[in-house]
C-alpha positions, -999 to 999 in steps of 0.1 A, spaced: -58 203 817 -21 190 810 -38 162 793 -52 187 767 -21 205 766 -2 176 755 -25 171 724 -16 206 714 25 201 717 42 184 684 56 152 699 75 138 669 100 153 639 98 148 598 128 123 599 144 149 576 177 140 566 197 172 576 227 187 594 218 225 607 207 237 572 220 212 547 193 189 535 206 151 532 176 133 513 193 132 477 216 105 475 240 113 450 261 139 463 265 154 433 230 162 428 226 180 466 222 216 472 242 241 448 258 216 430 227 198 421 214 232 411 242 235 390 238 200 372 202 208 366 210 241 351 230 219 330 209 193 316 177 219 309 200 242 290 218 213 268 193 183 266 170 189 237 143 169 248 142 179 282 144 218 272 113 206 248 96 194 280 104 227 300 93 251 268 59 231 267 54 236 306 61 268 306 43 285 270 14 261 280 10 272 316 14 312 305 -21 304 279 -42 295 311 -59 326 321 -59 336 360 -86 354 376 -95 359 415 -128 339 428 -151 365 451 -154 345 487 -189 351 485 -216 373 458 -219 397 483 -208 433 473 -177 436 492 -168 399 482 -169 412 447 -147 438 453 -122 422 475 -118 394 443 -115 431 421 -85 444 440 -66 408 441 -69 406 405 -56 440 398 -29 434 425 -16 402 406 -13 420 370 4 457 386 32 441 396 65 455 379 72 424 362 46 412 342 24 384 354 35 357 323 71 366 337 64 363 368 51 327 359 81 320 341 103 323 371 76 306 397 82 278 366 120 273 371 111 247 402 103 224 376 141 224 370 155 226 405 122 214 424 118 246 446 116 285 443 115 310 464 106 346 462 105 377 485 78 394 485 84 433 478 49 455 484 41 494 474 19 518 483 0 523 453 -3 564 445 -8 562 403 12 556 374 29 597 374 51 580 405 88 576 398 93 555 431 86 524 426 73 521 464 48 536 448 45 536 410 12 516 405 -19 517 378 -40 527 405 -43 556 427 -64 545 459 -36 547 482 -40 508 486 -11 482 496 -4 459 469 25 436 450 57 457 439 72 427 429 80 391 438 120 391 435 131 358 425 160 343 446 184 319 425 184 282 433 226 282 429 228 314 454 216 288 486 239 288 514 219 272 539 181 266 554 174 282 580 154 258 605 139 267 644 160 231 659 135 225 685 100 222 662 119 215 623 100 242 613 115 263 584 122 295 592 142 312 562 166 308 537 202 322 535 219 327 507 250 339 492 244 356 454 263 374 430 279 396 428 289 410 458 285 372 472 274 383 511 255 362 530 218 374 530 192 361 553 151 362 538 125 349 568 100 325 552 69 354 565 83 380 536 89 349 514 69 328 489 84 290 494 71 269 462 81 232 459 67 206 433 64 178 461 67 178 496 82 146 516 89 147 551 90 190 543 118 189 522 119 227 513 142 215 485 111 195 471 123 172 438 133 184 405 112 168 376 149 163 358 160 137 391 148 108 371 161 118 340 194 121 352 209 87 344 195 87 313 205 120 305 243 110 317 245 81 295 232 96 264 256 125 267 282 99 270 272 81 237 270 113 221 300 124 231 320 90 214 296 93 184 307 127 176 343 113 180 339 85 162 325 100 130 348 125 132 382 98 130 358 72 107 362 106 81 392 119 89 410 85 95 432 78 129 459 100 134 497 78 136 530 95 141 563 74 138 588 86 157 628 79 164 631 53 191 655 79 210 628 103 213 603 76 219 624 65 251 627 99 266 658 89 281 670 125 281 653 157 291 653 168 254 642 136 241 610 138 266 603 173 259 603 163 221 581 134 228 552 160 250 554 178 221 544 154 200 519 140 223 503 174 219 504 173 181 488 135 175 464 148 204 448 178 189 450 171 157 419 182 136 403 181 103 396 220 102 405 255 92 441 254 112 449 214 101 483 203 94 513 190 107 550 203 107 574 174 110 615 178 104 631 161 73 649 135 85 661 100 73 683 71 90 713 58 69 693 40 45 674 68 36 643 60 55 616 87 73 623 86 113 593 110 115 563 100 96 525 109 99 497 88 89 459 88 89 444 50 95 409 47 83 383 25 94 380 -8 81 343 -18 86 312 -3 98 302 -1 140 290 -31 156 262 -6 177 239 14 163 239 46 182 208 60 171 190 37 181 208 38 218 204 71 220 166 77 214 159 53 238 173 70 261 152 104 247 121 81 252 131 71 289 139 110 299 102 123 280 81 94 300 97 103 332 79 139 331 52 120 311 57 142 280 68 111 256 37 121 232 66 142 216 80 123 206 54 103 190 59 106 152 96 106 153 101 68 154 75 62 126 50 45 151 21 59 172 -14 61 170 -39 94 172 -54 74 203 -23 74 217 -10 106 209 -49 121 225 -45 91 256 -13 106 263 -16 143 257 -41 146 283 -21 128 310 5 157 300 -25 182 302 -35 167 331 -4 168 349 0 204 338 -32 214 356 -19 200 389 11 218 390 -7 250 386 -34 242 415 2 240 433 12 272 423 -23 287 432 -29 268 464 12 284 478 1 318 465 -32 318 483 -15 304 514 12 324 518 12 359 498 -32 359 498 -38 364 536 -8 391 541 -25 414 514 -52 424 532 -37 419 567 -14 449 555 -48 468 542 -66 467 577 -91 442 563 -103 417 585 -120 391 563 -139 362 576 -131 346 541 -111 361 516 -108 362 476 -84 335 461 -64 332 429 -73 308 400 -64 295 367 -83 282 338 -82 253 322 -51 243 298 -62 218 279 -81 235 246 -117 221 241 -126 193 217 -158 217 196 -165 185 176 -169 162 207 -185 191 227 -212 190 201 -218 164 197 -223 160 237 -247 186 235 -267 175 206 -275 144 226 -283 161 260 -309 184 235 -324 154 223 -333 141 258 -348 180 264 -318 198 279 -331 237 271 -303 262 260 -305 290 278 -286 326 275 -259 316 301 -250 285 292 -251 294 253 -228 323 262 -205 300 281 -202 283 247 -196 313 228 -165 316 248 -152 282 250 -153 287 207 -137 322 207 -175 342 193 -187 371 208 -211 373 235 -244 377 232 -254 409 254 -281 396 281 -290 413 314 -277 385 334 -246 391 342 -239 401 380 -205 403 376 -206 429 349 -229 449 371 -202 447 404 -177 459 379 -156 426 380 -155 420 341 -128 449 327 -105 433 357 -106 403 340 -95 417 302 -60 413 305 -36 416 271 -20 387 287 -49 364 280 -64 345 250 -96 365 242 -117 328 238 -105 322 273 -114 353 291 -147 348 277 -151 320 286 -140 326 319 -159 352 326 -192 332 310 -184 308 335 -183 329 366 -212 347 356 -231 313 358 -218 303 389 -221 338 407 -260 334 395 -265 300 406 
């Protein structure tokens, strides 16, 4: 019996690199906890090809259509997927929105919300414990309240197991400590390694790149700027220049400041005393030098290099495909759905954390004991090639494929037509199908979507 017991009892640890609740794994120490939050904030709001990469993500990913998948075609399996559906799209911030936040680990590499339910008792409710767009007196989604990345204090772990066991954190404005248990949470992560809850921002590659091209930038901007305006030179007495009195070196600070900030804009100009030695010569005099040949580097080409290097990192260089007068429509397709492709992963991610952690609770808080239970899905992101889908199905008519009602409806969706009406369609008769007409969705997807589920509810 003890042998059996021992199989049962965890015996080894992650290897986490931590102290209490202060994760260790990133190198850099800029780039750990809130002050790599902070730097991340940074480069997606400034960087124009990585806030290019995040708009993309994040327009793309609200397209895809979500729907819940019965456990089984059984009545109450139809029902169960019915009331999951509507729970996702009643919460007080709109599902797309709701996406939009899930989205921002793609920035800082984790998110975490707390789950906030309601009683739902109609849409006349003031109360949002209970405003709702239903009225069956159900438990369902309030909200799932986003908890800022830069607001963590510290994880909270169990020391004897490493298993996590909240988060604290420290927000604005009031900026008091606030402790959320990982049971009432929603913990997403775009990779796990050794259960890093902080997972890996999709910007940690980019970041050298990112640092040198701001850099470059930076001189560029200064170097036009004096290659037009000229270099600022200010000849002054050698008294002053010696600041071998306390007037002399406040004179010379002052002038520090005045060749420092000087500027070729609406408040330019200088104000400089008249006066001359005893041969009638300037002691103060103000010149602008100007270049006298062209750079030896081409910064251009320095800098989209490193725009090329931050897109391929996140796999999303095909945007850039057109800007440097090269690239093929192979290429640009090859490459596009490795971007697509990639895209669809992270929201299996999404889906696999929601029906994990938030799925199970829902009906544990209803009273239903499921033996297998409903689960959320998305469509597909990636719009369909018609040309090369018909010409796929010309050739599998040719060998005798037959086109039936379902499958010929399933096309109708995929190209945005209306359905035909056919008598086929279980789902339609278990009431699934107005659940599944969201405004949030494309009308060619939800067709097709629920085309597709009426096929495989059949079969």
């Amino acid at each position: 019996m003890a042998k059996k017991n021992m199989k049962l009892v965890e015996m080894g640890r992650t290897g986490l690199t931590r102290f209490g609740g202060y994760i260790s794994e990133e190198w850099l120490p800029e780039l750990q906890g809130r002050k790599g939050a902070e730097v991340y904030k940074k480069m997606a709001d400034s960087d124009a090809i990585i806030g290019g990469y995040l708009f993309a993500i994040k327009e793309i990913a609200k397209s895809v259509p979500w729907f819940a998948v019965p456990a089984n075609s059984s009545e109450e399996g139809q029902k169960d997927a019915k009331y999951l559906e509507s729970c996702i799209y009643d919460m007080s911030t709109p599902w797309p929105s709701t996406l939009d936040e899930i989205l921002s680990m793609l920035t800082f590499g984790w998110g975490y919300f707390e789950k906030v339910f309601k009683i739902r008792r109609g849409p006349r409710q003031k109360d949002p414990r209970f405003h709702s767009q239903y009225k069956d007196g159900h438990i369902g989604w309030a909200k799932w309240a986003p908890r800022a990345q830069e607001s963590l204090n510290e994880w909270i772990y169990d020391e004897d197991t490493d298993t996590l066991i909240g988060m604290s954190q420290i927000p604005a404005p009031d900026y008091r400590e606030r402790r959320i248990p990982i049971d009432k949470a929603l913990h997403f992560v775009t990779t796990s390694s050794k259960g890093n809850p902080e997972g890996r921002s999709t910007l940690r590659n980019a970041r050298r790149s990112y640092y040198m091209k701001t850099q470059i930038e930076d001189l560029e901007g200064i170097g036009i700027e004096r290659d037009l305006a000229g270099y600022p030179t200010l000849y002054i007495p050698l008294e002053v220049f010696k600041r071998e009195t306390d007037k002399a070196t406040e004179a010379y600070n002052d002038f520090m400041d005045v060749i420092s900030n000087i500027r070729r804009d609406e408040a330019e100009g200088i104000l400089l005393p008249a006066v001359f030695d005893a041969n009638g010569n300037r002691l103060y005099e103000f010149k602008l030098l100007s270049s006298s040949g062209t750079r030896q580097f081409d910064t251009s080409r320095v800098i989209n290099r490193y725009d090329t290097r931050t897109a391929l990192t996140v796999m999303a260089d095909f945007l850039l495909l057109g800007q440097q007068k090269q690239g093929s429509y192979a290429l640009s397709d090859t490459k596009s759905k490795m971007f697509y492709q990639s895209l669809m992963s992270l929201l299996d991610n999404i889906a696999e954390t929601i029906n994990t952690q938030a799925v199970p609770e829902l009906f544990e808080l209803n009273g239903w004991e499921r033996d297998e239970l409903p689960y959320l899905a998305h469509g597909k992101a990636e719009p369909v090639n018609l040309e090369a889908l018909g010409n796929f199905l010309e050739r599998l008519t040719n060998m005798g494929m037959v086109l039936d009602d379902r499958l010929e409806n399933h096309l109708r969706g995929i190209a945005d037509l209306p359905l035909r009406d056919t008598q086929q369609s279980p789902r339609r008769k278990a009431g699934l199908a107005p659940a599944l007409r969201k405004p949030q969705r494309p009308k060619g997807q939800e067709l097709a979507d629920k085309s597709q589920e009426c096929v495989e509810v059949a079969a």
